[in-house]
C-alpha positions in Angstrom: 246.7 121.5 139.8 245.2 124.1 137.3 245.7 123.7 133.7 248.9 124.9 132.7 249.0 128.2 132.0 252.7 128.9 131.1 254.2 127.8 128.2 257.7 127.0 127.7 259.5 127.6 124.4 262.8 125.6 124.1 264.7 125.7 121.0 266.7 123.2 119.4 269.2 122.6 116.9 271.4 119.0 117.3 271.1 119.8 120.7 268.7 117.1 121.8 270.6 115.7 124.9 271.0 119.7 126.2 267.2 119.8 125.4 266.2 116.8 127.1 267.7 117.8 129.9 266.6 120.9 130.8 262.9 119.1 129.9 263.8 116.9 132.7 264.4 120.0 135.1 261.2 121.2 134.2 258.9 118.2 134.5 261.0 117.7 138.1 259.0 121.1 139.0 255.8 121.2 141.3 255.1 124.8 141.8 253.7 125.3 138.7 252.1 123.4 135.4 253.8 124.1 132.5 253.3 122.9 128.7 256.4 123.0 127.3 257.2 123.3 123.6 260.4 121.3 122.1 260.8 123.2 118.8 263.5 121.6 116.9 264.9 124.3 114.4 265.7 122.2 111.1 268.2 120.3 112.6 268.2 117.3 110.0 270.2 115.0 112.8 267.6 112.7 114.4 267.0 115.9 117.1 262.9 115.5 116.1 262.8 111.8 116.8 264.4 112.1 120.1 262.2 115.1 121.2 259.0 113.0 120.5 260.5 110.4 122.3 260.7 112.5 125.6 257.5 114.0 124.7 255.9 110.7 125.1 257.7 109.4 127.5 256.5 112.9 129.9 253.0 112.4 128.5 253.1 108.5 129.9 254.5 109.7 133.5 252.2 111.1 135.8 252.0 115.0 136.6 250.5 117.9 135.6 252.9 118.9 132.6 252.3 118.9 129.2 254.9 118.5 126.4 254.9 119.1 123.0 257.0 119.3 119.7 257.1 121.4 116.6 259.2 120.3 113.5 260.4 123.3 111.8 261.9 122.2 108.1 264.8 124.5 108.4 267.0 126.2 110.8 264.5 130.2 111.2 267.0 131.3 113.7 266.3 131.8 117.4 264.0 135.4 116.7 262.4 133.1 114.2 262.1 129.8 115.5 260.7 131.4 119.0 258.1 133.4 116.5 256.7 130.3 116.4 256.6 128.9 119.4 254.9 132.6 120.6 252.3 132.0 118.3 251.5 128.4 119.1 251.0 129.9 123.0 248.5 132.4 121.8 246.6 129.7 119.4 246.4 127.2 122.8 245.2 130.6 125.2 248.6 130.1 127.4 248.9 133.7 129.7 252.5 133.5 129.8 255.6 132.6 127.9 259.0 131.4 129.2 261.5 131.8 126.9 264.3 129.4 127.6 268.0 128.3 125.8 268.1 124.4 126.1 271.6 124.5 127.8 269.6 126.0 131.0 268.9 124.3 134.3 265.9 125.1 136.4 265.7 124.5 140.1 263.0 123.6 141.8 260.4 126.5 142.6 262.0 129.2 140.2 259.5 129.9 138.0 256.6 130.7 140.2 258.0 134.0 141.6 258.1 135.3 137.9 254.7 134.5 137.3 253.9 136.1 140.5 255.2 139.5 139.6 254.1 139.6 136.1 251.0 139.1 137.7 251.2 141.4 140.3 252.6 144.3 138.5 251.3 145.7 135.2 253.8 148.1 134.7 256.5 145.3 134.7 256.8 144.1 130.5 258.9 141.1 131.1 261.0 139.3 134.1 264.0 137.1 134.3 265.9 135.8 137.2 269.6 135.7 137.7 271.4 133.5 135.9 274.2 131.7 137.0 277.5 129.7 136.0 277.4 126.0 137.5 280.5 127.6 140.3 277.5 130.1 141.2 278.9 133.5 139.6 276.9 135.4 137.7 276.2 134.8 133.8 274.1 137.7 134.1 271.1 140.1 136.0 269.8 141.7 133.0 272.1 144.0 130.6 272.8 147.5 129.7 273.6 149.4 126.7 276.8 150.9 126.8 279.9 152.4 124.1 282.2 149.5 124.0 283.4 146.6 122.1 280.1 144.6 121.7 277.8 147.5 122.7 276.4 145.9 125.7 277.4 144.3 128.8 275.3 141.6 130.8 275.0 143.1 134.5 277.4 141.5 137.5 278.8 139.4 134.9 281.7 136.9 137.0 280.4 138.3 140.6 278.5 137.1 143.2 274.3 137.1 142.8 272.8 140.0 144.7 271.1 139.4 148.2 267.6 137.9 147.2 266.3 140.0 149.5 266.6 143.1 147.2 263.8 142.6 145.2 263.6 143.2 141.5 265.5 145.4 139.8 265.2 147.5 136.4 267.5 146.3 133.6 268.0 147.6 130.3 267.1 144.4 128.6 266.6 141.1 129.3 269.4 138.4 128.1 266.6 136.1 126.4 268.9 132.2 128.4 265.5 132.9 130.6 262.6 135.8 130.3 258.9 135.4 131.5 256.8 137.1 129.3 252.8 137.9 129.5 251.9 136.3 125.4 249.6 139.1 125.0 252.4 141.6 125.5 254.5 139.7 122.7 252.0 139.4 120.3 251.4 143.5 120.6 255.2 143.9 120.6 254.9 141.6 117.1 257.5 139.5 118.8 261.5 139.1 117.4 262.2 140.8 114.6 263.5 138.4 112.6 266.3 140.3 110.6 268.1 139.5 113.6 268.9 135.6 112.9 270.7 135.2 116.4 272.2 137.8 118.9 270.3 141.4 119.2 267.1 139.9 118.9 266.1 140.2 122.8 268.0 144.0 123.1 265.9 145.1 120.2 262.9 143.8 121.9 
């Protein structure tokens, strides 16, 4: 296997079984390498100790993954607490930059097809796949701006997934649960903007 070239920011805050899971998921995955980043956001509940824990206990198991964590002394919010993590990709020379919520499971072999169009296609910014409820409805395929209650509305939200066969699709934004971004792309963007503390941050970007 190559050296990982995708990093993978989760964020926590007294979260740590959530996180350890969905670390679990990701280690389980062999089409890609992947060093992951455990930031803990100032939780102040043991979270730290019990991310370096499954930090080392990934870095004694066999595989091509890497894992490590970042401490941050109080709670930055997700635009600020993922500001981070981007920057510790760019510092390490990582191409690409998963941005992941810790409540998330990952199947097997669902991360390579995002590198793979990000790759593929300059014109594309930033791809996520379709995220779905445990029952297998929709959470959401992208969002859209629109004049209502909350302002937005996360695409196919309840319904079935579409046919995989349709290829990508243009959204409006990208619900942030799961985005593939290229770092460099970020970094130009100047990431979040983090006068939003949590909610907005991934529609402004």
């Amino acid at each position: 296997m190559a050296e990982p070239a995708v990093a993978v920011l989760l964020l926590n805050w007294r979260r740590a079984e959530l996180t350890r899971q969905c670390l679990a998921d990701l280690l389980a995955s062999t089409d890609l390498p992947l060093h992951v980043l455990l930031i803990d956001n100032g939780s102040g509940d043991g979270s730290v100790d019990l991310l370096q824990r499954a930090a080392a206990e990934s870095g004694a198991a066999p595989g091509p993954h890497r894992v490590d964590v970042l401490a941050l002394a109080e709670n930055q919010g997700f635009a600020g607490g993922m500001n981070r993590g981007i920057a510790w990709a760019a510092q390490r020379g990582l191409s690409w930059v998963l941005v992941a919520n810790n409540d998330l499971r990952v199947p097997p072999g669902s991360l390579a097809p995002l590198v793979e169009l990000l790759a593929n296609d300059p014109r594309v910014a930033a791809v996520g796949p379709t995220v779905v409820f445990a029952d297998g409805r929709v959470w959401a395929e992208g969002g859209r701006l629109r004049f209502g209650p909350n302002a937005l509305r996360l695409c196919r939200h309840g319904r079935r997934p579409r046919a995989r066969d349709r290829g990508p699709e243009l959204v409006e934004f990208l619900p942030c649960a799961c985005v593939l971004f290229r770092t460099a792309d970020l970094q130009a963007a100047g990431g979040f903007d983090e006068d939003y503390f949590m909610y907005w941050e991934d529609v402004d970007l």
